[in-house]
N, CA, C and O atoms as a DFTB+ gen file, in Angstrom:
444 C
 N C O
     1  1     -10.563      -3.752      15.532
     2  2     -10.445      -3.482      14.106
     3  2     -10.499      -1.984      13.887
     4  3     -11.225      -1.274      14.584
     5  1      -9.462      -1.331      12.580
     6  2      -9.591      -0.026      12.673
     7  2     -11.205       0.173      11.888
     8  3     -11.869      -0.794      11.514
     9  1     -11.657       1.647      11.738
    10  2     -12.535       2.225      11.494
    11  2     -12.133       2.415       9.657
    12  3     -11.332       3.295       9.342
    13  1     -12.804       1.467       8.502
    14  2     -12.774       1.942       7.214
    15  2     -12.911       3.065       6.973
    16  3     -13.861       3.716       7.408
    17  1     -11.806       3.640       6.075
    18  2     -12.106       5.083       5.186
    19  2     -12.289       4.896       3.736
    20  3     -12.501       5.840       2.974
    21  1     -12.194       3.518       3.321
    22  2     -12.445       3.522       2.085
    23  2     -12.081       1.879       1.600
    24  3     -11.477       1.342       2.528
    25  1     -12.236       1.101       0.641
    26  2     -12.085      -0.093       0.009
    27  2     -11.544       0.042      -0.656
    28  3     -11.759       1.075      -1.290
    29  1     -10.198      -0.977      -1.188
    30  2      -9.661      -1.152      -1.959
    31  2      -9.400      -2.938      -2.582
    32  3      -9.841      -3.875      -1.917
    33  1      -8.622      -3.178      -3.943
    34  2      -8.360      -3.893      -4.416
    35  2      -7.064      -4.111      -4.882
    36  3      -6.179      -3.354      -5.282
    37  1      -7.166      -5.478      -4.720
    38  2      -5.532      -5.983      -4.790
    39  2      -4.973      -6.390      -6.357
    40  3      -5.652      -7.235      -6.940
    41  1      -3.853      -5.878      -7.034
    42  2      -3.475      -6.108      -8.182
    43  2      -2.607      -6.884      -7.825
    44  3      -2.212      -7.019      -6.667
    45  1      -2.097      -7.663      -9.099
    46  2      -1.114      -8.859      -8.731
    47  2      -0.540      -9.423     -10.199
    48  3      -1.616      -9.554     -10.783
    49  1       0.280      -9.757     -10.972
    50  2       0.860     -10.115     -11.857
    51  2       1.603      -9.397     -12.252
    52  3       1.581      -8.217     -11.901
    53  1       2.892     -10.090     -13.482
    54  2       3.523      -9.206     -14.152
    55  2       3.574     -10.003     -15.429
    56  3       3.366     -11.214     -15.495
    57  1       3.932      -9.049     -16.642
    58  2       4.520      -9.668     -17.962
    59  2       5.829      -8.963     -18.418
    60  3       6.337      -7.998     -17.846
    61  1       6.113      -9.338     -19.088
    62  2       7.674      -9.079     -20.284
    63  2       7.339      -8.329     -21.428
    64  3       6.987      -8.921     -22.448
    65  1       7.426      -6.714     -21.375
    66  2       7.042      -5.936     -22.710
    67  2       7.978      -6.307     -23.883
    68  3       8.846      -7.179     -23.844
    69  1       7.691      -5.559     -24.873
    70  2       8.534      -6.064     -26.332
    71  2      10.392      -5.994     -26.006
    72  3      11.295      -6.538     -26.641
    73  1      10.469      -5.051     -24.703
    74  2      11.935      -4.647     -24.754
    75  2      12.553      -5.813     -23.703
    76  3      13.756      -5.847     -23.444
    77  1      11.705      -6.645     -23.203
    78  2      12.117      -7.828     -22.506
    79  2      12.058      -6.754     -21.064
    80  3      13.170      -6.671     -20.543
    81  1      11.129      -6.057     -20.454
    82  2      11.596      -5.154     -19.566
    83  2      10.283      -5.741     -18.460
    84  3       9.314      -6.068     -19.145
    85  1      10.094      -5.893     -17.336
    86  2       8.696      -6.567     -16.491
    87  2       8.010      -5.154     -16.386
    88  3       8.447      -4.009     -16.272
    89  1       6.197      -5.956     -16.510
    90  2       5.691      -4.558     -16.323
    91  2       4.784      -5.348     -15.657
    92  3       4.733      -6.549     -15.922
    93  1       3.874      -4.730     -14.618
    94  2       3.037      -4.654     -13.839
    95  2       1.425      -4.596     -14.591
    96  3       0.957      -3.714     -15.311
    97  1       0.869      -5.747     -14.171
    98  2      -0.338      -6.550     -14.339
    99  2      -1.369      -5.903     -13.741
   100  3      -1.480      -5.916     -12.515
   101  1      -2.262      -5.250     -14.557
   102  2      -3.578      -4.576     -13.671
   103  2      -4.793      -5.592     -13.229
   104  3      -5.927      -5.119     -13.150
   105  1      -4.534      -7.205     -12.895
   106  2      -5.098      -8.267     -12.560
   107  2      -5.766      -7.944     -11.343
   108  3      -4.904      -7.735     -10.489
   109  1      -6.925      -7.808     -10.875
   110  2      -7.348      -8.005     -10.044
   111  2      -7.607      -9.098      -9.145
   112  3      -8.517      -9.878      -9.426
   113  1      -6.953      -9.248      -8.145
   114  2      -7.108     -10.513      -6.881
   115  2      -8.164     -10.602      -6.485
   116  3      -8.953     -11.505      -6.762
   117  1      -8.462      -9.165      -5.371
   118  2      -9.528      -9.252      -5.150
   119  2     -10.030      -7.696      -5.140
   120  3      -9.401      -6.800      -5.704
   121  1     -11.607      -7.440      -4.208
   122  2     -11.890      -6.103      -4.905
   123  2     -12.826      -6.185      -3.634
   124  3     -13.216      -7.095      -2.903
   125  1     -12.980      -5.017      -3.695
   126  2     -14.117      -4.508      -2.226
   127  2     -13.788      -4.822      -0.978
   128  3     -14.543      -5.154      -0.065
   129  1     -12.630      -4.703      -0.973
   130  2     -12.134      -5.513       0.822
   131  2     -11.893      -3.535       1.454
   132  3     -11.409      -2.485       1.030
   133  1     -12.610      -4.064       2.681
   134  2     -12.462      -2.505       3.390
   135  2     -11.170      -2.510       4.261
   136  3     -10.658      -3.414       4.922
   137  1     -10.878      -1.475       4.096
   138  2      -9.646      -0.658       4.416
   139  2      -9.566       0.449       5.180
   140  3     -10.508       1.201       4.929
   141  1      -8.684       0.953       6.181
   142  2      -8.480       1.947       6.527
   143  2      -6.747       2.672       6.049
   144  3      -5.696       2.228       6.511
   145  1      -6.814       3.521       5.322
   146  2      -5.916       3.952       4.521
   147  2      -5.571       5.405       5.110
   148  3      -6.379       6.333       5.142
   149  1      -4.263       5.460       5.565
   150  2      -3.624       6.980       6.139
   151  2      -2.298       7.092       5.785
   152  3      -1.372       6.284       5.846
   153  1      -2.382       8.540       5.300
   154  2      -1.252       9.093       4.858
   155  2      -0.733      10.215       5.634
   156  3      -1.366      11.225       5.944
   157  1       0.890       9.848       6.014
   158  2       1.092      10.471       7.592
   159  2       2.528      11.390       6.826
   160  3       3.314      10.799       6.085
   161  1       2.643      12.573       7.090
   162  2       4.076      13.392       6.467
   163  2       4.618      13.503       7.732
   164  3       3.963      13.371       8.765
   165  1       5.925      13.769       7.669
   166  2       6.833      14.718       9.460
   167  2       8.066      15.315       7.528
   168  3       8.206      14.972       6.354
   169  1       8.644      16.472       8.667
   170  2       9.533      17.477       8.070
   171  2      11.074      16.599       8.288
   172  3      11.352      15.961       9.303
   173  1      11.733      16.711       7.392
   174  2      13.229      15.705       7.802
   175  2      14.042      17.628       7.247
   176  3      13.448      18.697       7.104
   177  1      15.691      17.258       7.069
   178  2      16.249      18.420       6.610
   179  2      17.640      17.474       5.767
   180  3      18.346      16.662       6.366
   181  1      17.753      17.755       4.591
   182  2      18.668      17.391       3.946
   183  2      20.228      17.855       5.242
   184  3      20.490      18.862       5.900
   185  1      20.987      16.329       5.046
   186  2      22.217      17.193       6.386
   187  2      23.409      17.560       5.381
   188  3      24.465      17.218       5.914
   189  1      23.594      18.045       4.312
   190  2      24.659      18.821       4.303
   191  2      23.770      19.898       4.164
   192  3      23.715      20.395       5.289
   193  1      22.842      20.711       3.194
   194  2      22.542      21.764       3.262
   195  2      21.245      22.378       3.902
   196  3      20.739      23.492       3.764
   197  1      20.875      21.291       4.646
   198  2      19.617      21.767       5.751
   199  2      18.331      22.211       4.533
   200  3      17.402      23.018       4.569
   201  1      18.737      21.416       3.682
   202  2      17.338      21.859       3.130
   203  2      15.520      21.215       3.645
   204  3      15.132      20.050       3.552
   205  1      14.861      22.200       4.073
   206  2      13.895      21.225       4.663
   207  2      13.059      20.298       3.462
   208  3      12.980      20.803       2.343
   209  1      12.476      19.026       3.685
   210  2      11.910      17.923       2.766
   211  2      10.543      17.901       3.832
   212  3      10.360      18.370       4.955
   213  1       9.866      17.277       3.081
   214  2       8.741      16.508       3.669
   215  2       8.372      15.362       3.391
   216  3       7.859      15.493       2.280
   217  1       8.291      14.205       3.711
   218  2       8.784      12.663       3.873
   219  2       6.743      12.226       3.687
   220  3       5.917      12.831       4.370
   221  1       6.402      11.302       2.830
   222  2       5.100      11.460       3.283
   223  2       4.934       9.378       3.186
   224  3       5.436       8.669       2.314
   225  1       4.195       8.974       4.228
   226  2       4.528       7.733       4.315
   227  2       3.055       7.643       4.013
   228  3       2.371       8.659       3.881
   229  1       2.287       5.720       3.842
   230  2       0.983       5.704       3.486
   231  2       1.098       4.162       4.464
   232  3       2.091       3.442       4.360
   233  1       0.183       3.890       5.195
   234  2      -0.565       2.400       6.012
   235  2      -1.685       2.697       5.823
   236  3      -2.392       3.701       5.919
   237  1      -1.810       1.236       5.411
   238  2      -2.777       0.374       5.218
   239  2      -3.555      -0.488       5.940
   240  3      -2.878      -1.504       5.789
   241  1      -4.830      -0.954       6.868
   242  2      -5.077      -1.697       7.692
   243  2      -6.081      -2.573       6.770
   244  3      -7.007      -2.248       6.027
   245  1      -5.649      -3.522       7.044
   246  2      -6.817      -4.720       6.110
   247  2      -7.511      -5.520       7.209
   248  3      -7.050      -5.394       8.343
   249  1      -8.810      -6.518       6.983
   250  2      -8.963      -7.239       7.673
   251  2      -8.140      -8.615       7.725
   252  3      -8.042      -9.183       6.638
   253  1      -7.531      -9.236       8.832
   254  2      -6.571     -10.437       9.010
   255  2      -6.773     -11.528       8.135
   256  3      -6.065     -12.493       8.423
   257  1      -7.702     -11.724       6.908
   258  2      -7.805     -12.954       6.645
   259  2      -7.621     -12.634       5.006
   260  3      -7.376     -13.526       4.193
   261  1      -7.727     -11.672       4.766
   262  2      -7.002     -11.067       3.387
   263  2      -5.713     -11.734       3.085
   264  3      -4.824     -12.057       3.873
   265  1      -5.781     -11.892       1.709
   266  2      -4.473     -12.649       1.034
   267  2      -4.138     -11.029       0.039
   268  3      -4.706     -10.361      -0.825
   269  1      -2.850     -10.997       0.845
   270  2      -1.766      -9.737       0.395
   271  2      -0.711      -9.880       0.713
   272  3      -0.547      -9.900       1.933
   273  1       0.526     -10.050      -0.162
   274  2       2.163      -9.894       0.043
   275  2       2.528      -8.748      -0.212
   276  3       1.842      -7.760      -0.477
   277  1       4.155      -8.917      -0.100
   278  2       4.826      -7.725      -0.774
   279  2       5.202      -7.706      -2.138
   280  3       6.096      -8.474      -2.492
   281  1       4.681      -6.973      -2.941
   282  2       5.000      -6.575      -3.798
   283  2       3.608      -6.529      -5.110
   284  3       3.433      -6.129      -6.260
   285  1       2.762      -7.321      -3.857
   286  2       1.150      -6.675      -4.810
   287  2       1.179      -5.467      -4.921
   288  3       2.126      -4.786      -4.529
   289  1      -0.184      -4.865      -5.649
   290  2      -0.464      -3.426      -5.408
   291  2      -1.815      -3.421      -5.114
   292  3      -2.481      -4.409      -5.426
   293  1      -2.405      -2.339      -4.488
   294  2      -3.504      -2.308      -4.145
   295  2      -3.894      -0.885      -5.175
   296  3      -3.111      -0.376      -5.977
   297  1      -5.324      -0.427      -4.894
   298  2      -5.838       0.598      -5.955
   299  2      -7.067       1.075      -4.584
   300  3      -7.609       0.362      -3.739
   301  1      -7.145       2.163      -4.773
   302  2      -8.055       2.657      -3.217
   303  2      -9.265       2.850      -4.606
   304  3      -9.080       3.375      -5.704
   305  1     -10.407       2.256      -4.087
   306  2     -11.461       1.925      -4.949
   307  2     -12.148       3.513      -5.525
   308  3     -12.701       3.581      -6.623
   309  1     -12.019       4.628      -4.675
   310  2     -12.545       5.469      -4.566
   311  2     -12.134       6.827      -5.139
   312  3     -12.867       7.693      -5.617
   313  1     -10.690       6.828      -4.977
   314  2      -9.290       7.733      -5.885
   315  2      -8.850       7.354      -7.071
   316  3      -8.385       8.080      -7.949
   317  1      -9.030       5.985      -7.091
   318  2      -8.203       5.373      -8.078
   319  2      -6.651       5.322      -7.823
   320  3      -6.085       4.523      -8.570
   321  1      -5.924       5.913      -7.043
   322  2      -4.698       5.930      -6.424
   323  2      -4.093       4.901      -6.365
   324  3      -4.341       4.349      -5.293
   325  1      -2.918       3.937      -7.414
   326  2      -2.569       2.720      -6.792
   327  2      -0.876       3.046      -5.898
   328  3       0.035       3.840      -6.134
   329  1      -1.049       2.163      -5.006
   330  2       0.578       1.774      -4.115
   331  2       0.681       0.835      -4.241
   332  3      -0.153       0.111      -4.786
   333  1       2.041       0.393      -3.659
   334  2       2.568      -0.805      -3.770
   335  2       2.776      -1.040      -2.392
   336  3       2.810      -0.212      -1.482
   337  1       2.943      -2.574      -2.336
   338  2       2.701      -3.023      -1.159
   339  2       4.558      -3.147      -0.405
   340  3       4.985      -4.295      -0.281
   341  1       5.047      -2.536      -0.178
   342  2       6.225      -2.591       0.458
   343  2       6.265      -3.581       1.547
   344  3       6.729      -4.645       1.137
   345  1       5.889      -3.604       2.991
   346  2       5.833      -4.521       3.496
   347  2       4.515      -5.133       4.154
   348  3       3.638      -4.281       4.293
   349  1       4.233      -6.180       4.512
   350  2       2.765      -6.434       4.758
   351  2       3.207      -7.706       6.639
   352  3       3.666      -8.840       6.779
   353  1       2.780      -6.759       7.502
   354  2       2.936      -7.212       8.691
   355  2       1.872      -7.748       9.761
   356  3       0.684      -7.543       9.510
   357  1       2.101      -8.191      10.536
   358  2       0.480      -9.059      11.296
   359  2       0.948      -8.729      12.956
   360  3       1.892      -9.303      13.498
   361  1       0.214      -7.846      13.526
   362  2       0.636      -7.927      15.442
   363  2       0.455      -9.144      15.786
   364  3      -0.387      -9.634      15.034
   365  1       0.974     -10.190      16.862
   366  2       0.929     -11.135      17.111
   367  2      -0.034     -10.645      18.229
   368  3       0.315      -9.611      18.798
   369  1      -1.695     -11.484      18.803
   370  2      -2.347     -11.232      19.483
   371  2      -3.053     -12.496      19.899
   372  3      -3.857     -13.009      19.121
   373  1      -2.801     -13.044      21.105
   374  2      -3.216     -14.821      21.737
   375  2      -5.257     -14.827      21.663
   376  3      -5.902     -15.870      21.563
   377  1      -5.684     -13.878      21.718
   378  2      -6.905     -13.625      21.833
   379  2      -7.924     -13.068      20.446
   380  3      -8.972     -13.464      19.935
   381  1      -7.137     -12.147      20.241
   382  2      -8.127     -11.939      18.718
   383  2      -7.411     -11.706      17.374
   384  3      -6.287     -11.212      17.467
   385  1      -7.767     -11.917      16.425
   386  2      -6.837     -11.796      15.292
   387  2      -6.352     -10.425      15.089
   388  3      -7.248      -9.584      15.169
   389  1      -5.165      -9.971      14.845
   390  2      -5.195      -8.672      14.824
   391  2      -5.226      -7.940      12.605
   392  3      -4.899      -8.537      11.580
   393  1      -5.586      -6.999      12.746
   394  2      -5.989      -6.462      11.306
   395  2      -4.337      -6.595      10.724
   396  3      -3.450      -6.352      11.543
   397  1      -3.965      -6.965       9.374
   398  2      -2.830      -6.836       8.233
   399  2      -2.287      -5.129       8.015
   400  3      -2.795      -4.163       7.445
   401  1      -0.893      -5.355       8.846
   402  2      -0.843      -3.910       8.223
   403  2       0.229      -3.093       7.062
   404  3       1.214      -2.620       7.628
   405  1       0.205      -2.942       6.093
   406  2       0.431      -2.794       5.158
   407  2       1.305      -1.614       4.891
   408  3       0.667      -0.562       4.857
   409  1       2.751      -1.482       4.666
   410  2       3.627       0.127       3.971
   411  2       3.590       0.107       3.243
   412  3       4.235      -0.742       2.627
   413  1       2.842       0.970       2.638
   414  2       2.726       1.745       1.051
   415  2       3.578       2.386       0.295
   416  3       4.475       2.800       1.031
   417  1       3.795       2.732      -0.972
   418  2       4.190       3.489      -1.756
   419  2       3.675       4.260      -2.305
   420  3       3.189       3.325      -2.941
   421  1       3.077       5.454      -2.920
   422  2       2.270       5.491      -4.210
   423  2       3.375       5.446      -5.247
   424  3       4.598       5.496      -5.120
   425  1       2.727       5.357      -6.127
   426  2       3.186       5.303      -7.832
   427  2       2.406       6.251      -8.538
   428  3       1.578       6.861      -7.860
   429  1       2.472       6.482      -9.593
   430  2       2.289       7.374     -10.539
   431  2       2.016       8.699     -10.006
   432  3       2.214       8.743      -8.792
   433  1       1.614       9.830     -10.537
   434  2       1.878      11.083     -10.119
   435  2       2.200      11.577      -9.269
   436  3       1.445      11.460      -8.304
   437  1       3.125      12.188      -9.123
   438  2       3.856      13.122      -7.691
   439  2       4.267      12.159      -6.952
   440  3       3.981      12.427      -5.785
   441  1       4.923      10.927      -7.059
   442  2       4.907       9.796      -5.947
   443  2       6.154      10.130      -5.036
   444  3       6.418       9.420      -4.066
């Protein structure tokens, strides 16, 4: 199991605002589940004009028995920071369960 850096909670629902448009449900699933949460950048270069970018990705390690899909969101208990759950994957392991691992998004500021 990885080493927690912090707990987070899982959001989950949606509704239909006045403009008929879906908006995202601040429902809590669940709450206090520990996490190890890393946010990893590498340099890419735009290829027609070589402009350099910086690409910044976010995983998630949960414990294996957590109920999380794609397209929940989680909220890092501690930042308040929410992502979205892009994809949510499991190592196949004959011997021990292996930890949920989770590609992130962030959302709201600077995302």
């Amino acid at each position: 199991m990885n080493l927690a850096t912090t707990t987070v909670s899982v959001l989950r629902g949606t509704a239909t605002d006045a403009f008929g448009d879906e908006t995202d449900l601040a429902t809590v699933a669940a709450s206090g589940i520990p996490a190890s949460l890393i946010e990893s950048g590498r340099q890419a270069q735009e290829p027609v004009t070589g402009t350099p970018r910086i690409i910044r990705t976010h995983v998630c390690r949960v414990p294996p028995d957590i109920d999380i899909t794609e397209d929940d969101r989680i909220r890092d208990e501690q930042t308040g920071e929410v992502y979205i759950v892009v994809s949510a994957t499991r190592n196949a392991n004959p011997v021990m369960a292996q930890p949920l691992r989770l590609d992130l998004k962030r959302t709201g500021r600077a995302a």
